[in-house]
PyMOL Python script that loads the backbone (N, CA, C, O; Angstrom):
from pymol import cmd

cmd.read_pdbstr("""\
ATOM      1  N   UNK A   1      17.543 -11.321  -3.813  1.00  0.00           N
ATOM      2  CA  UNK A   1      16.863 -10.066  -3.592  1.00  0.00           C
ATOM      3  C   UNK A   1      15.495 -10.291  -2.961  1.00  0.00           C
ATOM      4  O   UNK A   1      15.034  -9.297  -2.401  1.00  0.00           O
ATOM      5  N   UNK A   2      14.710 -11.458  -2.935  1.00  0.00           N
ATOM      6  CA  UNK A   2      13.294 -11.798  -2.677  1.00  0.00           C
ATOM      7  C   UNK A   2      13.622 -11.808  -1.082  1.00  0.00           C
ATOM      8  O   UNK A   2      12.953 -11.122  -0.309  1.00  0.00           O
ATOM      9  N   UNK A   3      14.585 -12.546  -0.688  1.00  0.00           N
ATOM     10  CA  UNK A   3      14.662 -12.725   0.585  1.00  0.00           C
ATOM     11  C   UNK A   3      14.768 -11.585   1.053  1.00  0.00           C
ATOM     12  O   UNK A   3      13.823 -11.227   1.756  1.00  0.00           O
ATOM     13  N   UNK A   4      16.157 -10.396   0.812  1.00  0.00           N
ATOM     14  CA  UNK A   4      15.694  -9.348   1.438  1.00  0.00           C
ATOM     15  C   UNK A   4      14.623  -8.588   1.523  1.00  0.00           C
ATOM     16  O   UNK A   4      14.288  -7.953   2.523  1.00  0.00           O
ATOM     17  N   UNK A   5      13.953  -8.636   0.292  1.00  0.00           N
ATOM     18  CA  UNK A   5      12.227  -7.931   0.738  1.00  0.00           C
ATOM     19  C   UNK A   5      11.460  -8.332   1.373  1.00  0.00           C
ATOM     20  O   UNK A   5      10.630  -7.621   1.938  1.00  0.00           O
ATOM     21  N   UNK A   6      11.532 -10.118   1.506  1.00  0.00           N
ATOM     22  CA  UNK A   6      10.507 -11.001   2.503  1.00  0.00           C
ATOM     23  C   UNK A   6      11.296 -10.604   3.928  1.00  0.00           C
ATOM     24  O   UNK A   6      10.601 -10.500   4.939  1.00  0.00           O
ATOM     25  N   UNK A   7      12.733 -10.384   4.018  1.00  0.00           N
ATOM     26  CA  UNK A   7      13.033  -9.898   5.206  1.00  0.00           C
ATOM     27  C   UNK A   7      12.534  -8.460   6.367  1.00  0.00           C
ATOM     28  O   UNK A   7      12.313  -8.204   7.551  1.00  0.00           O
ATOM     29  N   UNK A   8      12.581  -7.770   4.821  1.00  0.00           N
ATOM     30  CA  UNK A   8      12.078  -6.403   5.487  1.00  0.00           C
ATOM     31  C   UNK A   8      11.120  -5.987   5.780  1.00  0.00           C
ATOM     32  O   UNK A   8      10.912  -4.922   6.361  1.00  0.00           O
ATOM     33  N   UNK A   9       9.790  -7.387   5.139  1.00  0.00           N
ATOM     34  CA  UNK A   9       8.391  -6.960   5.324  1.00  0.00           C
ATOM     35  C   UNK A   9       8.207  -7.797   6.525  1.00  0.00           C
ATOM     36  O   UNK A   9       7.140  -7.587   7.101  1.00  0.00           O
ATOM     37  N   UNK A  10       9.025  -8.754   7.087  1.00  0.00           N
ATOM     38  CA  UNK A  10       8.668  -9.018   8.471  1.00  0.00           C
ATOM     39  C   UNK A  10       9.075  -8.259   9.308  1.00  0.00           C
ATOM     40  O   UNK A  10       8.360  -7.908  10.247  1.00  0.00           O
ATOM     41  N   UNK A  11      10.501  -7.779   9.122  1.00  0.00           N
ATOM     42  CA  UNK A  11      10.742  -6.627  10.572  1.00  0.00           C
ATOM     43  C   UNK A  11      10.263  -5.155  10.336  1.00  0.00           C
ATOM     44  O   UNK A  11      10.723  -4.065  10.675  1.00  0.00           O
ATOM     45  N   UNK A  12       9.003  -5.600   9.523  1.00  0.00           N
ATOM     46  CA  UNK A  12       8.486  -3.975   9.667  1.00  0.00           C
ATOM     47  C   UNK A  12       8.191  -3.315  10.839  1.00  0.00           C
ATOM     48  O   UNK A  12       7.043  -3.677  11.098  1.00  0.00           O
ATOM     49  N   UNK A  13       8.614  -2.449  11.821  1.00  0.00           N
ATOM     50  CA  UNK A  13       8.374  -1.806  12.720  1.00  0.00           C
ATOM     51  C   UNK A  13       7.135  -0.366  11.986  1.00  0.00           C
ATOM     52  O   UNK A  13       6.132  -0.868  11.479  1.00  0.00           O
ATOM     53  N   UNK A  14       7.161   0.723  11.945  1.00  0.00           N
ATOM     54  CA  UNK A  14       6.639   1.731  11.031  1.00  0.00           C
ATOM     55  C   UNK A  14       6.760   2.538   9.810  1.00  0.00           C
ATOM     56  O   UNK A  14       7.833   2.422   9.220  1.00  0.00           O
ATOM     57  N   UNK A  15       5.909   3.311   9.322  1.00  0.00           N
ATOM     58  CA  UNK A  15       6.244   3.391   7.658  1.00  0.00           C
ATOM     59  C   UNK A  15       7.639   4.152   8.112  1.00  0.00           C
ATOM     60  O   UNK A  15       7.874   4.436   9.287  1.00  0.00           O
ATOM     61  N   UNK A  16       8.551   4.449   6.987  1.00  0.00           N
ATOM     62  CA  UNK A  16       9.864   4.621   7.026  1.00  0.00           C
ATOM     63  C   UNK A  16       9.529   5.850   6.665  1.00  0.00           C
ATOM     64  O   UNK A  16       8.334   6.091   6.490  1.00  0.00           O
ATOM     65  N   UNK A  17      10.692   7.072   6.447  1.00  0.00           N
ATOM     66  CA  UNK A  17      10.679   8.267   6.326  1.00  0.00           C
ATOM     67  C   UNK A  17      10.505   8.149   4.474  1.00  0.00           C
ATOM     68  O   UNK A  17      11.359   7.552   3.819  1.00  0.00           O
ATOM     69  N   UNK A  18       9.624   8.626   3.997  1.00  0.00           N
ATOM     70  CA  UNK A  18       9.313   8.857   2.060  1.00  0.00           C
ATOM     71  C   UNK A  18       9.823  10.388   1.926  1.00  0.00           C
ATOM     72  O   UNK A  18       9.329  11.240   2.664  1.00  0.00           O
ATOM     73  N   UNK A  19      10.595  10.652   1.191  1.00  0.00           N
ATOM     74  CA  UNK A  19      11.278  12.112   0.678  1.00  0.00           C
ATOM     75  C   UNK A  19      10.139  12.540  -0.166  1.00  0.00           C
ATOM     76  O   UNK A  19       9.959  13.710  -0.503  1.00  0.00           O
ATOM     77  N   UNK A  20       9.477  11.676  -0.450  1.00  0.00           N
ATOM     78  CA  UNK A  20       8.002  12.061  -1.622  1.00  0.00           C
ATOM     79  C   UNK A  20       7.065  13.047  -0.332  1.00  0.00           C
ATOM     80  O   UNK A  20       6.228  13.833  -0.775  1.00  0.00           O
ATOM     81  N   UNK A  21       7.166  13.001   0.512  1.00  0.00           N
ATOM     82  CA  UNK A  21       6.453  13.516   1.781  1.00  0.00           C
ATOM     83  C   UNK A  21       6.847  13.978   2.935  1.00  0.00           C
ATOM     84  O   UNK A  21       6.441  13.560   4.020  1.00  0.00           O
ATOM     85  N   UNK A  22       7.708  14.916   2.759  1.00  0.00           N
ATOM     86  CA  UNK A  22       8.567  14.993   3.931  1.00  0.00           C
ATOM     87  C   UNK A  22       7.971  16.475   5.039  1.00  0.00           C
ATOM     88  O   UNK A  22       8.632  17.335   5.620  1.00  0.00           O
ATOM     89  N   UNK A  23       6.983  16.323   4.990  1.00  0.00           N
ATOM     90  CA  UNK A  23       6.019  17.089   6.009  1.00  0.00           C
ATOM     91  C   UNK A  23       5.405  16.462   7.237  1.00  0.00           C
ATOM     92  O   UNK A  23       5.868  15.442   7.746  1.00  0.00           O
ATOM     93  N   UNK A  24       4.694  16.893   7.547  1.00  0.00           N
ATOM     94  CA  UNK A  24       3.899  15.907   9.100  1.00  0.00           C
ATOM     95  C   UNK A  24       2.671  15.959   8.812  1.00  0.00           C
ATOM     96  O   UNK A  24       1.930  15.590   9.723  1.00  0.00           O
ATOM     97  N   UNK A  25       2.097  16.344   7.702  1.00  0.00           N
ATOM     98  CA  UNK A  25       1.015  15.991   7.469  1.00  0.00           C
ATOM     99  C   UNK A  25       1.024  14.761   6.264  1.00  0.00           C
ATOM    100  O   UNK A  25       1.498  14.973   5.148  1.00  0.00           O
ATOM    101  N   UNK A  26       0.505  13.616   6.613  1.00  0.00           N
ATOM    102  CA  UNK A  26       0.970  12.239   5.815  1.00  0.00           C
ATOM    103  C   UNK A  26      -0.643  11.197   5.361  1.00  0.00           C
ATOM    104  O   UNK A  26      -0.916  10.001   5.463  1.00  0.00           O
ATOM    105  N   UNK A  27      -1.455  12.510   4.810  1.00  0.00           N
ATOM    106  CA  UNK A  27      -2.513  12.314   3.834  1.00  0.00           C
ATOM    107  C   UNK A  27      -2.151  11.191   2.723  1.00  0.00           C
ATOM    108  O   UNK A  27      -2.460  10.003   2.629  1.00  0.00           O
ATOM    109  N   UNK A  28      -1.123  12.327   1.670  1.00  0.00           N
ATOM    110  CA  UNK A  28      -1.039  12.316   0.463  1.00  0.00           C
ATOM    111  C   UNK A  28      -0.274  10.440   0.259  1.00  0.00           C
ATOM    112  O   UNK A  28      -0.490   9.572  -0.587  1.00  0.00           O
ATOM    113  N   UNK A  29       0.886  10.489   1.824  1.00  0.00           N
ATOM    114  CA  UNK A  29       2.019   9.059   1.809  1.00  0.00           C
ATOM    115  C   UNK A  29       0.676   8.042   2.125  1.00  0.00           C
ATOM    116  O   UNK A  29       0.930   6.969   1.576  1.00  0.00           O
ATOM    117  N   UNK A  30      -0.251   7.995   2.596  1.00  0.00           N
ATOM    118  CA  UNK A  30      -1.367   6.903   3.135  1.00  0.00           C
ATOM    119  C   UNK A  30      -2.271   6.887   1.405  1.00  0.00           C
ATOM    120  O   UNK A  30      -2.272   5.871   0.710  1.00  0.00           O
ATOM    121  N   UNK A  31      -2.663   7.625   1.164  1.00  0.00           N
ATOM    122  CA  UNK A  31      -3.099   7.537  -0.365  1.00  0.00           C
ATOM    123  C   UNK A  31      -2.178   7.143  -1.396  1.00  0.00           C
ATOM    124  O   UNK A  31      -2.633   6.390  -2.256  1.00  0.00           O
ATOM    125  N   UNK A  32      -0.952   7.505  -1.486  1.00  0.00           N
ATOM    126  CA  UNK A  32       0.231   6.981  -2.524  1.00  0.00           C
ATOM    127  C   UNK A  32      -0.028   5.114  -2.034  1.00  0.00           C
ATOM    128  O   UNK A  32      -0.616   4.347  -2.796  1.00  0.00           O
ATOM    129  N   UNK A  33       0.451   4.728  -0.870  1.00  0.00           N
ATOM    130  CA  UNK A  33       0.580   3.677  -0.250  1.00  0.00           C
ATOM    131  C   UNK A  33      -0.282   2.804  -0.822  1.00  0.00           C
ATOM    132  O   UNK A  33       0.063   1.846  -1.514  1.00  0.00           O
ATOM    133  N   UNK A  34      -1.684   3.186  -0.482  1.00  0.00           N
ATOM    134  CA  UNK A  34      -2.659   2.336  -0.327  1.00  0.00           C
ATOM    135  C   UNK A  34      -2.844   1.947  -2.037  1.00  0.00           C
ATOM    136  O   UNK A  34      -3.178   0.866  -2.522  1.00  0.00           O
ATOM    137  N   UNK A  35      -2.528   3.131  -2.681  1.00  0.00           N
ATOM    138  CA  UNK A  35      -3.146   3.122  -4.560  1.00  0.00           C
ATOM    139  C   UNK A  35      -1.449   2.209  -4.996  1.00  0.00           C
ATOM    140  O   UNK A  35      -1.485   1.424  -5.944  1.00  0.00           O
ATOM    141  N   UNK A  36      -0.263   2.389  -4.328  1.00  0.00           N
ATOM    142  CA  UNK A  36       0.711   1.543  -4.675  1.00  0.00           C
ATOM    143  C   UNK A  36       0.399  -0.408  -4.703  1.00  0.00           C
ATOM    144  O   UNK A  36       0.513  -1.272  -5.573  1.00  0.00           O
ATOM    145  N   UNK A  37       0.028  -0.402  -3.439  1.00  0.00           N
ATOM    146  CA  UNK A  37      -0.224  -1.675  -3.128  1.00  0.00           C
ATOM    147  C   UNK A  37      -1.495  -2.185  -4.417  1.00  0.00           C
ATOM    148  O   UNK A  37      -1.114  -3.178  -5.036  1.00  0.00           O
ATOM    149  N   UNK A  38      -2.344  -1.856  -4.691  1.00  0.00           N
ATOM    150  CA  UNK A  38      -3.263  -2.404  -5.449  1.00  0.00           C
ATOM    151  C   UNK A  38      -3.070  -2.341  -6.642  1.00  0.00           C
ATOM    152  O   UNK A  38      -3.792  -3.041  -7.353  1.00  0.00           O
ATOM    153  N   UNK A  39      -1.860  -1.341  -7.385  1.00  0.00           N
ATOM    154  CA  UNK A  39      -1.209  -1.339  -8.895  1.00  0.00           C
ATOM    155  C   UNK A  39      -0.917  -2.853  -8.560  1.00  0.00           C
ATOM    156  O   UNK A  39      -1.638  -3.788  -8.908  1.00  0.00           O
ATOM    157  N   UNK A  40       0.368  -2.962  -7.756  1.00  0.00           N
ATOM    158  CA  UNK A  40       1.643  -3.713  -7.649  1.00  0.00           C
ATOM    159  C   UNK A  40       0.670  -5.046  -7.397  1.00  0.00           C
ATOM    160  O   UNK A  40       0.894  -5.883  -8.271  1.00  0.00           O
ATOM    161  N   UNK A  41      -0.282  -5.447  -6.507  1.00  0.00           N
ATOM    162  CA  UNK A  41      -1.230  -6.807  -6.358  1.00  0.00           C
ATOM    163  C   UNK A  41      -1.895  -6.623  -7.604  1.00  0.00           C
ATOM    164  O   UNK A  41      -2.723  -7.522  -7.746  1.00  0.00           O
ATOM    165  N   UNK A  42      -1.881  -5.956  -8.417  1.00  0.00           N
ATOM    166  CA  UNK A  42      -2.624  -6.130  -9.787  1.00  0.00           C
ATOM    167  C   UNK A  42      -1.852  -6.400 -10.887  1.00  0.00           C
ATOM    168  O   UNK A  42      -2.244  -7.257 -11.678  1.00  0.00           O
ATOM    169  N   UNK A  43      -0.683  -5.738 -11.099  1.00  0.00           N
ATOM    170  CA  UNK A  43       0.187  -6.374 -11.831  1.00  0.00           C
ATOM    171  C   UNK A  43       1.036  -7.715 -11.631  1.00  0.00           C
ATOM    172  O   UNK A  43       1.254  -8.599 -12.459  1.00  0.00           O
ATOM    173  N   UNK A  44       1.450  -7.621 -10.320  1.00  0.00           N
ATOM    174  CA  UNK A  44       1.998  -8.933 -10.196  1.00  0.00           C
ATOM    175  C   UNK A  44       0.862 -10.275 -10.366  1.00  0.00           C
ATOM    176  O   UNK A  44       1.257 -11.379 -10.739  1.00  0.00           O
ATOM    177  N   UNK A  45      -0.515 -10.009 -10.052  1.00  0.00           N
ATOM    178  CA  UNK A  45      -1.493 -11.213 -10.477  1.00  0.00           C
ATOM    179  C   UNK A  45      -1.308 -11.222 -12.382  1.00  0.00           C
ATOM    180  O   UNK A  45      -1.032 -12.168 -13.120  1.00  0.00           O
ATOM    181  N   UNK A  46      -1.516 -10.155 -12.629  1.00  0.00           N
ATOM    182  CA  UNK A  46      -1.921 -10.057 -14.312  1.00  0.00           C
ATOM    183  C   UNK A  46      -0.143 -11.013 -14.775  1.00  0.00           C
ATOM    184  O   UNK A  46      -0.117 -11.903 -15.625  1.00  0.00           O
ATOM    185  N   UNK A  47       1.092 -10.561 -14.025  1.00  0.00           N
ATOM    186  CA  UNK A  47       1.978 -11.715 -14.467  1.00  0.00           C
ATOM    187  C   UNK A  47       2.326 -12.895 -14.112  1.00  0.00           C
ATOM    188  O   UNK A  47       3.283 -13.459 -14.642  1.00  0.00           O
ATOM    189  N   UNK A  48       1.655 -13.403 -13.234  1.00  0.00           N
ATOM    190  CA  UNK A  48       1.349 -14.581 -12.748  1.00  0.00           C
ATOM    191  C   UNK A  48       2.414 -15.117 -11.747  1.00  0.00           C
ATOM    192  O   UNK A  48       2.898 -16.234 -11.564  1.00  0.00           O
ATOM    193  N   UNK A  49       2.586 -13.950 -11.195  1.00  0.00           N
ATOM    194  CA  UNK A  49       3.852 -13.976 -10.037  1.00  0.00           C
ATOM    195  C   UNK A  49       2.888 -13.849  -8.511  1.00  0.00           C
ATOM    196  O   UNK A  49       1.664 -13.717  -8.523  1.00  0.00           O
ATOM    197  N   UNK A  50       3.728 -13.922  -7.244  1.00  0.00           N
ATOM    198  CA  UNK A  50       3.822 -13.802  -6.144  1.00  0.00           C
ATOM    199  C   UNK A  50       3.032 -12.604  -5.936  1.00  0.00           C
ATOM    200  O   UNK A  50       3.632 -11.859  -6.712  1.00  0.00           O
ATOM    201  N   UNK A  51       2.215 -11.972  -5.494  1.00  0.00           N
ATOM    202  CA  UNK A  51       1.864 -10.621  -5.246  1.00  0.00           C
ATOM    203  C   UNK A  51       2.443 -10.347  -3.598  1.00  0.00           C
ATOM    204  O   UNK A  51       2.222  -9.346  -2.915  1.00  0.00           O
ATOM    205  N   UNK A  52       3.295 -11.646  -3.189  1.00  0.00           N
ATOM    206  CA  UNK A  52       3.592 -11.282  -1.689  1.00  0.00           C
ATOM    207  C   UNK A  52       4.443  -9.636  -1.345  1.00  0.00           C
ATOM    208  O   UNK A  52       4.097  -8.717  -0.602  1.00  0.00           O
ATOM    209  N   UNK A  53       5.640  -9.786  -2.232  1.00  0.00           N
ATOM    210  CA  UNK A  53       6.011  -8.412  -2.603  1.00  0.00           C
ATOM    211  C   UNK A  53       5.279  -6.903  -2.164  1.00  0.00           C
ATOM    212  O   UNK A  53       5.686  -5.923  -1.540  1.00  0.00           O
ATOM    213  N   UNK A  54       4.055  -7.239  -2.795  1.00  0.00           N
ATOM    214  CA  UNK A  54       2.902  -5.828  -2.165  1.00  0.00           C
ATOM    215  C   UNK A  54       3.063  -5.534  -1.109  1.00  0.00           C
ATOM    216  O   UNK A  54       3.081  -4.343  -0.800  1.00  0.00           O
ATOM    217  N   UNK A  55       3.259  -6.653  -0.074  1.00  0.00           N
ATOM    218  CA  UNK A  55       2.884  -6.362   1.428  1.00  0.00           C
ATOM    219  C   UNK A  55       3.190  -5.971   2.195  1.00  0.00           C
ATOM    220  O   UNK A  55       2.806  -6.108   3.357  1.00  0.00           O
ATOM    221  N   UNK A  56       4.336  -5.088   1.570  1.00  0.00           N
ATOM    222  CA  UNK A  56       4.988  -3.649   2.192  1.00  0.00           C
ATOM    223  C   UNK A  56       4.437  -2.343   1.964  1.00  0.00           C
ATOM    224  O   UNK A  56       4.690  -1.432   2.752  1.00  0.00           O
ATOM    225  N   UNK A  57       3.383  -2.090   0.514  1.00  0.00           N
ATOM    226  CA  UNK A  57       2.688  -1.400   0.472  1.00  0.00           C
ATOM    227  C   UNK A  57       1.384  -1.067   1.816  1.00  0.00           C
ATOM    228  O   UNK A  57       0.857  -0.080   2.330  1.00  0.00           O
ATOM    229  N   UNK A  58       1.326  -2.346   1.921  1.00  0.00           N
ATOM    230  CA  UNK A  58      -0.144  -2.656   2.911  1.00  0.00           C
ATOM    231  C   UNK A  58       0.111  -2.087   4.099  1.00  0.00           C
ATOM    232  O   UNK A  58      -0.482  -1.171   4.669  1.00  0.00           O
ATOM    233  N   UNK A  59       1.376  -2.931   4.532  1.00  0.00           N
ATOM    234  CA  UNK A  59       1.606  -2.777   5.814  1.00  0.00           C
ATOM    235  C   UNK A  59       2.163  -0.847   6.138  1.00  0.00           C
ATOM    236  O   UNK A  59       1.815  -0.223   7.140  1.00  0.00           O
ATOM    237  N   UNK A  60       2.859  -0.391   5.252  1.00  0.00           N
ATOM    238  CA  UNK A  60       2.784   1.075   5.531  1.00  0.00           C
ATOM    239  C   UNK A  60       1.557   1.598   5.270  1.00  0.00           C
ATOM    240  O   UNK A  60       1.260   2.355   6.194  1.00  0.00           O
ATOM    241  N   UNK A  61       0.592   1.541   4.333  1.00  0.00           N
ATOM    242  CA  UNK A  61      -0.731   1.916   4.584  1.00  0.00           C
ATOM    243  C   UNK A  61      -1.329   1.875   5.591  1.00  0.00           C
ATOM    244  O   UNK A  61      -1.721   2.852   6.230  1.00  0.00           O
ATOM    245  N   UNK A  62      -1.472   0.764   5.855  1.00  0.00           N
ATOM    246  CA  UNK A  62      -2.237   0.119   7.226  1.00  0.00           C
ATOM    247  C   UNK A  62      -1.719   1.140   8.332  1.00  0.00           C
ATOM    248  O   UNK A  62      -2.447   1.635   9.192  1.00  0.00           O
ATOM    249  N   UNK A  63      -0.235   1.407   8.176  1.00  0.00           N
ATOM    250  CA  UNK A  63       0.381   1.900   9.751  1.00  0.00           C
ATOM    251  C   UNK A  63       0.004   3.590   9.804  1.00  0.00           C
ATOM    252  O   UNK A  63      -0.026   4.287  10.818  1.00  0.00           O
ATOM    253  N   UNK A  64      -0.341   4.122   8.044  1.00  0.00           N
ATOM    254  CA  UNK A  64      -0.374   6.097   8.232  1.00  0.00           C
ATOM    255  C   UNK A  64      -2.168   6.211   7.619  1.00  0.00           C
ATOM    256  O   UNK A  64      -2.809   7.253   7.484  1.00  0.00           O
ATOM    257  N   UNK A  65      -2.604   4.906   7.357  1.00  0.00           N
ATOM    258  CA  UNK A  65      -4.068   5.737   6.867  1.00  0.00           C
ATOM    259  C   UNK A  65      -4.983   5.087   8.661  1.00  0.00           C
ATOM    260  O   UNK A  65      -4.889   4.176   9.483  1.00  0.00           O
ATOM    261  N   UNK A  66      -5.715   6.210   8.408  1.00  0.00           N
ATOM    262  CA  UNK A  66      -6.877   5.447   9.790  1.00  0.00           C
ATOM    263  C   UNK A  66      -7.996   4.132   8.874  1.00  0.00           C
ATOM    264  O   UNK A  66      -8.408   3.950   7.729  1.00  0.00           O
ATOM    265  N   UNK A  67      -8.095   3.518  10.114  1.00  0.00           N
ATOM    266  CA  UNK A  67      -8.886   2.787   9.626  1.00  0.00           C
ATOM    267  C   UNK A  67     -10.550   2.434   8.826  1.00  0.00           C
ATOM    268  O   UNK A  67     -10.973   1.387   8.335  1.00  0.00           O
ATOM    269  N   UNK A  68     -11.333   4.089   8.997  1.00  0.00           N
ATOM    270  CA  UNK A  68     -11.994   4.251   8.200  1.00  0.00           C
ATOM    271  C   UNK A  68     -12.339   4.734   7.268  1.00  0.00           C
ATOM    272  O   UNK A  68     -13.378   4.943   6.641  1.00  0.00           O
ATOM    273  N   UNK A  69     -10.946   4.969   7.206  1.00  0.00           N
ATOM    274  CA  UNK A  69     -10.635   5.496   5.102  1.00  0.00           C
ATOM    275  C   UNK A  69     -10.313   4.326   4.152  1.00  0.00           C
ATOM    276  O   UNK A  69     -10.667   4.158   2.985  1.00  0.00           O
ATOM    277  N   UNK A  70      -9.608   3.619   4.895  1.00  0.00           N
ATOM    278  CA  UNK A  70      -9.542   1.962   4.528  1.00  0.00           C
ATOM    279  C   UNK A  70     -10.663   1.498   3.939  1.00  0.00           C
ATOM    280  O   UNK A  70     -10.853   1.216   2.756  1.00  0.00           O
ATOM    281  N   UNK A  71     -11.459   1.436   4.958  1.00  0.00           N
ATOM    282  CA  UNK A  71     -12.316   0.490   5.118  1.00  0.00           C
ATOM    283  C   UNK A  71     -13.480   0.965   3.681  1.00  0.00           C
ATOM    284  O   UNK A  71     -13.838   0.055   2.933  1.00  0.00           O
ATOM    285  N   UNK A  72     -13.961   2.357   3.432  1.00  0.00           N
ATOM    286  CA  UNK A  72     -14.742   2.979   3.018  1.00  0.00           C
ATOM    287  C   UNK A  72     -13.854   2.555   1.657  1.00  0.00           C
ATOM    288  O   UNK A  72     -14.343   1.557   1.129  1.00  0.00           O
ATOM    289  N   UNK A  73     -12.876   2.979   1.083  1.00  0.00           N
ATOM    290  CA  UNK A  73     -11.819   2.675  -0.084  1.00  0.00           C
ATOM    291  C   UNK A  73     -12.244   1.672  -0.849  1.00  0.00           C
ATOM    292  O   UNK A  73     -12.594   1.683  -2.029  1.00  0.00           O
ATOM    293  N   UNK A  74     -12.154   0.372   0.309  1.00  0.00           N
ATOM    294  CA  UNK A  74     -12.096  -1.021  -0.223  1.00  0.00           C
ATOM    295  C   UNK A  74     -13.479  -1.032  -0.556  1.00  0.00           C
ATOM    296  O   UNK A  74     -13.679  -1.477  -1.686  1.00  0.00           O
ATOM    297  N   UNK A  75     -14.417  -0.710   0.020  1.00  0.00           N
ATOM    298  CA  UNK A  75     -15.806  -0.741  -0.282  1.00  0.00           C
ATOM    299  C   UNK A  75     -16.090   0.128  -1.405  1.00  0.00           C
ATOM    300  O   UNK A  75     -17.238  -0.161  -1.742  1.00  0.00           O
ATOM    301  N   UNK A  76     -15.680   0.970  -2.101  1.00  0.00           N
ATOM    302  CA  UNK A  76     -15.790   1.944  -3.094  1.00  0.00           C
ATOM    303  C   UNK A  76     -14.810   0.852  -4.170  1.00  0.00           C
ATOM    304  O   UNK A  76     -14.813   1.106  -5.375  1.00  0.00           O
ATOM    305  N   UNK A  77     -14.095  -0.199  -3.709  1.00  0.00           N
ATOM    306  CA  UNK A  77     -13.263  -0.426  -5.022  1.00  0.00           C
ATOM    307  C   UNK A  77     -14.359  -1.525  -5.636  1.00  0.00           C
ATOM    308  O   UNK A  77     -14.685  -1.599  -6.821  1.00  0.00           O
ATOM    309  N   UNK A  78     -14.857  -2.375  -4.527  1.00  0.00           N
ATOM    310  CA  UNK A  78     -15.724  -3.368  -4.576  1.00  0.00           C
ATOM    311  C   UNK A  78     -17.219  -3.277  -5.254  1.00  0.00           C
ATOM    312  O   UNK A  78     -17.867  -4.246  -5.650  1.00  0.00           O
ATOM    313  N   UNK A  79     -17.694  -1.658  -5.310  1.00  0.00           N
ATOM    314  CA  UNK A  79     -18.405  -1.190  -5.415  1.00  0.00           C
ATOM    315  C   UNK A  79     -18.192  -0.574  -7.179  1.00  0.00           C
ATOM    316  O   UNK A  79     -19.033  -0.311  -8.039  1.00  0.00           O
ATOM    317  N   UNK A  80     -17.457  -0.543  -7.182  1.00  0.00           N
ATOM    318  CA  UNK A  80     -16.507  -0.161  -8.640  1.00  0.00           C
ATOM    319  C   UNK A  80     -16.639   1.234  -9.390  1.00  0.00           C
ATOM    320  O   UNK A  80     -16.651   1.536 -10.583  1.00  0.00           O
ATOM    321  N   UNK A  81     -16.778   2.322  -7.627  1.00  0.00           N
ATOM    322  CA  UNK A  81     -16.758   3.629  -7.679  1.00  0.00           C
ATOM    323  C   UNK A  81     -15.191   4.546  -7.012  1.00  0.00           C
ATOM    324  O   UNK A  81     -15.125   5.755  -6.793  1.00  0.00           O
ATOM    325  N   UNK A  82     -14.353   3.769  -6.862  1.00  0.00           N
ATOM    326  CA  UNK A  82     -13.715   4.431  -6.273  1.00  0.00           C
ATOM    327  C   UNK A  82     -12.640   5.191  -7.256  1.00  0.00           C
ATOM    328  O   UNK A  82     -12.295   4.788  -8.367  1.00  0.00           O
ATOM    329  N   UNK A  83     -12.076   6.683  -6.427  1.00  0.00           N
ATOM    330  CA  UNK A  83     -11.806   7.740  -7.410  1.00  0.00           C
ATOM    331  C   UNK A  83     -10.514   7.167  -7.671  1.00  0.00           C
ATOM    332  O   UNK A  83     -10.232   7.707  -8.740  1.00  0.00           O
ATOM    333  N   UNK A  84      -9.668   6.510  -7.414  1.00  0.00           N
ATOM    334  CA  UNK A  84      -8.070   6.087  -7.973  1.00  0.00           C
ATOM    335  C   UNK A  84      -8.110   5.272  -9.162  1.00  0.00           C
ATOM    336  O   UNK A  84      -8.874   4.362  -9.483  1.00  0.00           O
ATOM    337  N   UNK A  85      -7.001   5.858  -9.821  1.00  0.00           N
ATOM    338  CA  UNK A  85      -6.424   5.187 -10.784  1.00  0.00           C
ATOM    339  C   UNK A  85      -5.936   3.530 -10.561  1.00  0.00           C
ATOM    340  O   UNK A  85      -4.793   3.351 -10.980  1.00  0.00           O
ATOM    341  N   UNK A  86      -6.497   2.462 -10.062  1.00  0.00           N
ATOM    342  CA  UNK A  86      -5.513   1.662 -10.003  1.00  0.00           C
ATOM    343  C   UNK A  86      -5.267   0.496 -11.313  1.00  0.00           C
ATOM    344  O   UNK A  86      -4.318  -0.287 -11.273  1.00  0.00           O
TER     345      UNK A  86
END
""", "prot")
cmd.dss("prot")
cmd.show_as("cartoon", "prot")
cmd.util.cbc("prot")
cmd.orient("prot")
């Protein structure tokens, strides 16, 4: 099963269609994304596994949020103000 996920996070072309979001406005799928990836790199560190797994979170983030919501995010997490649950 690892291989197919390490498979699918290399031929990532763009985020895939989410039924969680099935509008054209894709706010809410770039915020799910981005707060997915940092549960999943947080739990998989806290069990002392691979966090490579995540990097399907990232990479659909990366592809529906712009880059200075990103950027501002990571600086708010670093900052240890930012509004998500992660």
């Amino acid at each position: 099963m690892a291989e197919s996920i390490k498979e699918k996070i290399e031929n990532y072309r763009t985020a895939p269609f989410d039924s969680r979001f099935p509008n054209q406005n894709q706010t809410r799928n770039c915020w799910q994304n981005y707060l997915d990836f940092h549960r999943c790199e947080k739990a998989m560190t806290d069990k002392g596994k691979d966090p490579y797994v995540c990097q399907w979170y990232k990479r659909v983030y990366t592809s529906l949020c712009p880059t200075g919501w990103v950027t501002a995010w990571d600086e708010r997490i670093e900052e240890g103000t930012f509004p998500g649950k992660i």
